[in-house]
N, C-alpha and C positions, 0 to 999 in steps of 0.2 A: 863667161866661164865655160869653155870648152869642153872639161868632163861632164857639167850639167848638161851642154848639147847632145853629147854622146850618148847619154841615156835616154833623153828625150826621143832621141828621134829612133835609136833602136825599139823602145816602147811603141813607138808610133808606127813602125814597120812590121810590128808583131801583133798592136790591135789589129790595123789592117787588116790580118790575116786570118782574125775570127776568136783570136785566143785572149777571153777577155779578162781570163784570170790572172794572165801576164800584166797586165796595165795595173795589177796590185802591186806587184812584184816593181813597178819601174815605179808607181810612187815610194814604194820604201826605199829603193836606189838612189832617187832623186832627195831623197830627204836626208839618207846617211850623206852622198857625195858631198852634199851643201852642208851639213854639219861639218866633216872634216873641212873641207876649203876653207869655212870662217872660222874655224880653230886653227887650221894654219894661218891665216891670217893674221889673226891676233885682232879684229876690227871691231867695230861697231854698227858696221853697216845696217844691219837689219833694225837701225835706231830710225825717228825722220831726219828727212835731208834739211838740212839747214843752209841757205845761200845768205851770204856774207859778202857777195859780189853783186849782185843785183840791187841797182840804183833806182828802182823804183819805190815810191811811196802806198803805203799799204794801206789795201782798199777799202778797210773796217774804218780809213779815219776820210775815205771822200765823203766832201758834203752833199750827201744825197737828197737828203730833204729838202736842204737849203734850192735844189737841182730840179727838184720835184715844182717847190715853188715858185722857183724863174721860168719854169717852163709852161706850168700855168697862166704865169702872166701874160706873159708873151704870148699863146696860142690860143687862150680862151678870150683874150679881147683882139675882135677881129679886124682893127684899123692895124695894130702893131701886127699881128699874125698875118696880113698881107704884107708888110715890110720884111717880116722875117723869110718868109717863104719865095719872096720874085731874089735873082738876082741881084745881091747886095752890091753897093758903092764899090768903086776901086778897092779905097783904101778903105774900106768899112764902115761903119755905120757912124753917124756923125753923133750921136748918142753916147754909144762905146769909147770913140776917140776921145772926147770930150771928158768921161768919166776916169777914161784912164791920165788922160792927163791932170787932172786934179788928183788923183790917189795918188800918181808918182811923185807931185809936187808936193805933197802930204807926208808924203814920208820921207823922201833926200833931205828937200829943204834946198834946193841949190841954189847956190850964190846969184848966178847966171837971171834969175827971177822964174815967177810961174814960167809953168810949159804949155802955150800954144799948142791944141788941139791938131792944127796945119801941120804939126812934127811927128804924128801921130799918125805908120800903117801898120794896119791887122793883119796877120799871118796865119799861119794854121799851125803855128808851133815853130821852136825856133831851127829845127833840123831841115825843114823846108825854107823856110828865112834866110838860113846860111844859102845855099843854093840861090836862089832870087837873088839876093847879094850879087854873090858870085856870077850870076849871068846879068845884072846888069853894071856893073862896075870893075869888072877885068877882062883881059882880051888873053889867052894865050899865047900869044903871042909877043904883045907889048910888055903885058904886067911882069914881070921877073923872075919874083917869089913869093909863095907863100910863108910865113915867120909863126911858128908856134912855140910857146913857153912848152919847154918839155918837164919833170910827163906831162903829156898831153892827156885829153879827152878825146881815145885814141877813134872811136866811132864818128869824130867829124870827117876824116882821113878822104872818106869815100866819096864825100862833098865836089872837095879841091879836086881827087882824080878824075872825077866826072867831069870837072868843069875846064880838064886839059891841061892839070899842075902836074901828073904825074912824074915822080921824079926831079921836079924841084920845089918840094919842100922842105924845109931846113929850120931845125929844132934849133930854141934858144934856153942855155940853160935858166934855171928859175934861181934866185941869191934867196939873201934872207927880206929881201925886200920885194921878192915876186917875180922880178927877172933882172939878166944879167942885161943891163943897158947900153954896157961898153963893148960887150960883144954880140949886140944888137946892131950897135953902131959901124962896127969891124967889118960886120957881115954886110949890111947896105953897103957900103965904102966897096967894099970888093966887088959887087953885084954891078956897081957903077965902073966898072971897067969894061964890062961886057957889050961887045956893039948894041946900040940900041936898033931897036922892031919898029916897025909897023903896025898900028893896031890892025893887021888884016881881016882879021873877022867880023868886027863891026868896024861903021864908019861913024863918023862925028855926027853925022845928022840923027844916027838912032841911038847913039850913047854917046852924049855930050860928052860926059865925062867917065876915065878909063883912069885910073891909079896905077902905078911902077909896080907896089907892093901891097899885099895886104897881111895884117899882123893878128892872127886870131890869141883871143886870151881869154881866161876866166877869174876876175881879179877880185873878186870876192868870194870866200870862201872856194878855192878853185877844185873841180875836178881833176884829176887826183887825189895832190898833195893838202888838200880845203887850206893852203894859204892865202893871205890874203894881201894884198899890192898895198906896200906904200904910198901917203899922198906924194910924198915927193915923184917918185917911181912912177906914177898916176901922170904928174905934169910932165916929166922928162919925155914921158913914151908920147905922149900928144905931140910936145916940141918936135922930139924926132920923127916922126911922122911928118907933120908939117915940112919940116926939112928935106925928106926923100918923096915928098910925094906918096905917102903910105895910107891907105882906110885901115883904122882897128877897128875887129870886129869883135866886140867882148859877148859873151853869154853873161847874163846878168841874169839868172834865174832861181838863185840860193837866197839870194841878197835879206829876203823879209825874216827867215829863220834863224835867228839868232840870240843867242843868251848868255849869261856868264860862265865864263869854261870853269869855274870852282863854283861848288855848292855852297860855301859860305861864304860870306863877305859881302862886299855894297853887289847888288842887285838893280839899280839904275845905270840902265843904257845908254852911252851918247848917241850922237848922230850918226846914222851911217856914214860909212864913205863914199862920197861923190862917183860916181859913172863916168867914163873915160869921155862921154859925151855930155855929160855935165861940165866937165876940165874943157875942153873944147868951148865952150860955150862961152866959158867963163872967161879963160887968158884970151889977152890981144891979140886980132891978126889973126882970128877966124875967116875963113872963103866962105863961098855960096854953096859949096857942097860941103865942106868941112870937113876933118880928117879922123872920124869917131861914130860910131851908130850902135846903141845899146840895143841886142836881139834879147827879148824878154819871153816868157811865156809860163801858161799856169799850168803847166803839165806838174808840175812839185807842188803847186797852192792847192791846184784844184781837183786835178787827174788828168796822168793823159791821154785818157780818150776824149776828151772835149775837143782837141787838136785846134787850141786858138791860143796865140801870142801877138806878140806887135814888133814892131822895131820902131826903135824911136832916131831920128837923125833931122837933119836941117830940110826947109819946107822941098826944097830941090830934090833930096833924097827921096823922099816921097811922093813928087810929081814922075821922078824916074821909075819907080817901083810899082808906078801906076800901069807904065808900059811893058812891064813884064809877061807875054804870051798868054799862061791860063788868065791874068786879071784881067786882060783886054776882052777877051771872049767870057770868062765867065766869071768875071767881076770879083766879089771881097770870098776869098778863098775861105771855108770854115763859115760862113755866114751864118744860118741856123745857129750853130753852138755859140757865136758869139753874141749874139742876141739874149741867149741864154745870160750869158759872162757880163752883159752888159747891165741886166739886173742883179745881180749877184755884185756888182761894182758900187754900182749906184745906191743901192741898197742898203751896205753898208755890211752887209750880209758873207760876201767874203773877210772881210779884215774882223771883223769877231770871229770865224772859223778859227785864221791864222793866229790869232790871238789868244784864243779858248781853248782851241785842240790843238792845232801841227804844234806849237810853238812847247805848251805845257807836254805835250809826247815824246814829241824828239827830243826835248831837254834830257829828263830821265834818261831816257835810251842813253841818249849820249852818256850821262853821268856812270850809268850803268857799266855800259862798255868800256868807259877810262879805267873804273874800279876792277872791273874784271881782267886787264893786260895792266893793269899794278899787279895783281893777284898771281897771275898764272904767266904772264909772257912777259914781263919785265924781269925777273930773277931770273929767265933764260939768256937774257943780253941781250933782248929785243928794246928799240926806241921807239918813241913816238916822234916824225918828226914837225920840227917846228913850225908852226902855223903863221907865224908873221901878226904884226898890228901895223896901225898905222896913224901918223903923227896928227895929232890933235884931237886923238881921242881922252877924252877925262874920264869914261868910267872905267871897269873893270875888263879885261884880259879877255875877248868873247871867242865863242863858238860859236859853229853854225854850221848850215847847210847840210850832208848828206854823209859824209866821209870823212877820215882819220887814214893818214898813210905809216904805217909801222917799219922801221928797220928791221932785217931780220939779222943774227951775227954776222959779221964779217969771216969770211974764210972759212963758214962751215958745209953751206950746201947752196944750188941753185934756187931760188923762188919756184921755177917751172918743177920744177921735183918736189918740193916742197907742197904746192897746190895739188900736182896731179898726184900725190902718195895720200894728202889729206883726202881728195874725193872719194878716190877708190878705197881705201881703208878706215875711213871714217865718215863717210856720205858729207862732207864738208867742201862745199864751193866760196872760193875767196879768187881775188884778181890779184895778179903779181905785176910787179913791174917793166919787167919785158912786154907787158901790152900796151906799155903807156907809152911808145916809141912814136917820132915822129918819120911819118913811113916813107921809104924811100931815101933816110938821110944815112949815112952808112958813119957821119961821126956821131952822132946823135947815139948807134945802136954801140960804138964804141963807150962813151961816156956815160951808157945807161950798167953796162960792165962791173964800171967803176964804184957807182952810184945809185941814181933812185932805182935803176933797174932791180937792187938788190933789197927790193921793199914789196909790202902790200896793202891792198887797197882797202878797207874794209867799209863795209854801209850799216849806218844802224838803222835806217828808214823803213825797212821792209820786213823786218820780224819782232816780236815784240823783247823786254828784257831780260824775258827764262828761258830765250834761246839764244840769243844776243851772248849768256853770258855761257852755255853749252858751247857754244862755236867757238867761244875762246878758247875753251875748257878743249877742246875737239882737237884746237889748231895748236895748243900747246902739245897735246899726247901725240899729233902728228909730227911734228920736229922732235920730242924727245926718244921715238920710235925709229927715225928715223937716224938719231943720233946716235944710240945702241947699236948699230947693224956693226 
């Protein structure tokens, strides 16, 4: 606010000066100037700020206690508390492995049979995962492209350009089945005309193996859109992979949070859907590295500062990722916390948290938030859009995970105008769709134009339901403010 500047520091040039009865005179200045500004306004600013974009889980529902007493475990008995403390295993602690692979077979259920602890390496959260990925199984060279369902979960971006994609990545629109397959397919096809590389930068001896392409996805419950991939969709993308020589790397990190999208009606869950490395496992005509690696992590279960995930892939995935620079010298990244996670697994202790609290909180919330954009932003001609299911599910129509993406009308204003008039005139932070771009793809930023671009992102995870439904309350009087001018 620049005429708030202008008094401030004239005031501040006159205490200076010894004249301290003038410093009365510029609080009464500073106080009318800031009256009139938010009465021309018309705002609400001087309300609290509500974020509506911030995909963090809120920290009244980490398991602290639960945290308190893993950690006791671990440090007061001093055979375990020397394991915790030297330099942990490559891949982690064979304990932790071990327990997560029985909880994920606990819960999928995949066809494929139990999951082999051997498939099982510990990470320090899946945004570090992705990178490890990336440096041990693509070359810039040789690999091609990177393939994201767009909107993306635009903060991976930074991964790929690190890892020397800049510039070819290439967004793949999302159907109503989670991605477009056919121009998935189009796109490798075209990619396959291009002289083929060299893997110059590594050699076969330190990266046995080196992928054309790699397809990042989030097929459950996904960031942005929380759609969710059909089974079929699920097998085709493996197939095709297989085909061009592709790693998909999904974020499977929503997947446990899940409930019935209507508050009435049957209330039993099917089964989840399968993990793109599950589908791998399962269909014929699997290789030794395989063409699928679930990046997991308890940053949304647990919190994340714990900074411990896994990635799950075939035992060769895991013998490579062993050889990944920090594990070689400083062995199981996150080790302490995951010692922690590994009681907390074991235990039995995590899965009644999620059970008890995330699961019964975010429902609400969620329910809350649908009720409140019926209320206030759906008679404006804003949509919710479609979340997708997936075939062979028997119970009810689910939710989950973190986010709801909204249309906003067609032909009446930009997203980015929209969000930045909400912040500034209403202390209201939300994410629009122009962020969800995949970077660097200039048809992608066309298509987003036409489309999701003209949406927004919203999280219910991070404030509770009597702000949840102010923010809605915020983001409606901010477009209809908007729409007045």
């Amino acid at each position: 606010m620049p005429e708030v500047r202008r008094y401030v520091m004239r005031g501040l040039e006159k205490i200076s000066s010894g004249c301290l009865w003038l410093f009365h005179i510029l609080i009464f200045n500073y106080q009318s100037a800031l009256g009139k500004i938010r009465a021309n306004m018309g705002s609400i600013t001087e309300e609290k700020h509500i974020n509506l974009q911030l995909g963090w889980p809120s920290p009244a529902l980490f398991p602290s206690e639960a945290l308190i007493t893993a950690s006791q475990a671990v440090l007061g008995d001093p055979k375990i508390a020397a394991q915790a403390l030297v330099y942990g295993p490559d891949p982690g602690h064979e304990a932790l492995r071990s327990a997560i692979a029985s909880w994920l077979f606990g819960f999928y259920h995949p066809e494929a049979g139990p999951i082999d602890p051997s498939r099982i390496f510990v990470t320090n959260g899946a945004s570090g995962a992705l990178s490890m990925l990336l440096t041990r199984f693509t070359d810039p060279e040789y690999t091609k492209r990177i393939w994201a369902i767009e909107p993306t979960y635009f903060l991976a971006a930074q991964a790929f350009q690190d890892a020397g994609f800049d510039g070819r990545m290439r967004g793949v629109p999302e159907d109503d089945e989670g991605i477009d397959i056919d121009f998935l397919r189009q796109g490798l096809l075209e990619s396959e005309k291009e002289p083929a590389k060299e893997a110059t930068f590594k050699g076969a001896a330190a990266c046995p193996k080196i992928y054309k392409h790699i397809i990042y996805a989030i097929p459950t419950f996904s960031n942005p859109s929380a759609k969710t991939m059909s089974l079929r969709r699920r097998e085709q993308l493996v197939q095709l992979a297989r085909e061009f020589d592709a790693l998909v790397i999904t974020d499977d990190v929503y997947d446990w949070l899940r409930w019935p999208a209507s508050e009435t009606g049957q209330t039993q869950l099917s089964q989840p859907p399968p993990r793109l490395v599950d589908v791998d496992r399962k269909l014929p005509g699997t290789t030794t590295f395989g063409n699928a690696v679930s990046n997991g992590s308890f940053s949304k279960i647990v919190g994340p500062g714990v900074r411990v995930g896994w990635v799950e892939g075939s035992p060769d995935v895991v013998k490579e990722l062993c050889k990944y620079g920090p594990v070689r010298s400083g062995g199981c990244q996150g080790h302490l916390s995951s010692m922690f996670i590994s009681h907390l697994v074991s235990s039995g202790a995590l899965e009644k948290h999620i059970q008890e609290t995330l699961i019964p909180t975010y429902q609400q919330r969620y329910y809350a938030m649908m009720e409140s954009l019926k209320t206030h932003l759906l008679p404006l001609g804003f949509t919710i859009s479609p979340t997708g299911d997936y075939e062979g599910s028997r119970g009810p129509v689910e939710a989950g995970g973190f986010f709801t993406y909204i249309n906003v009308p067609t032909n009446t204003l930009r997203t980015s105008e929209l969000v930045e008039h909400a912040l500034d005139r209403f202390n209201l932070r939300v994410a629009h769709g122009g962020m969800m771009l995949v970077a660097g793809d200039p048809d992608c930023a066309s298509r987003a134009s036409q489309g999701f671009g003209q949406a927004l992102r919203l999280c219910w995870a991070w404030h509770e339901k009597e702000d949840i439904d102010e923010g809605i309350r915020r983001l409606a009087a901010a477009f209809q403010s908007i729409q007045a001018r």
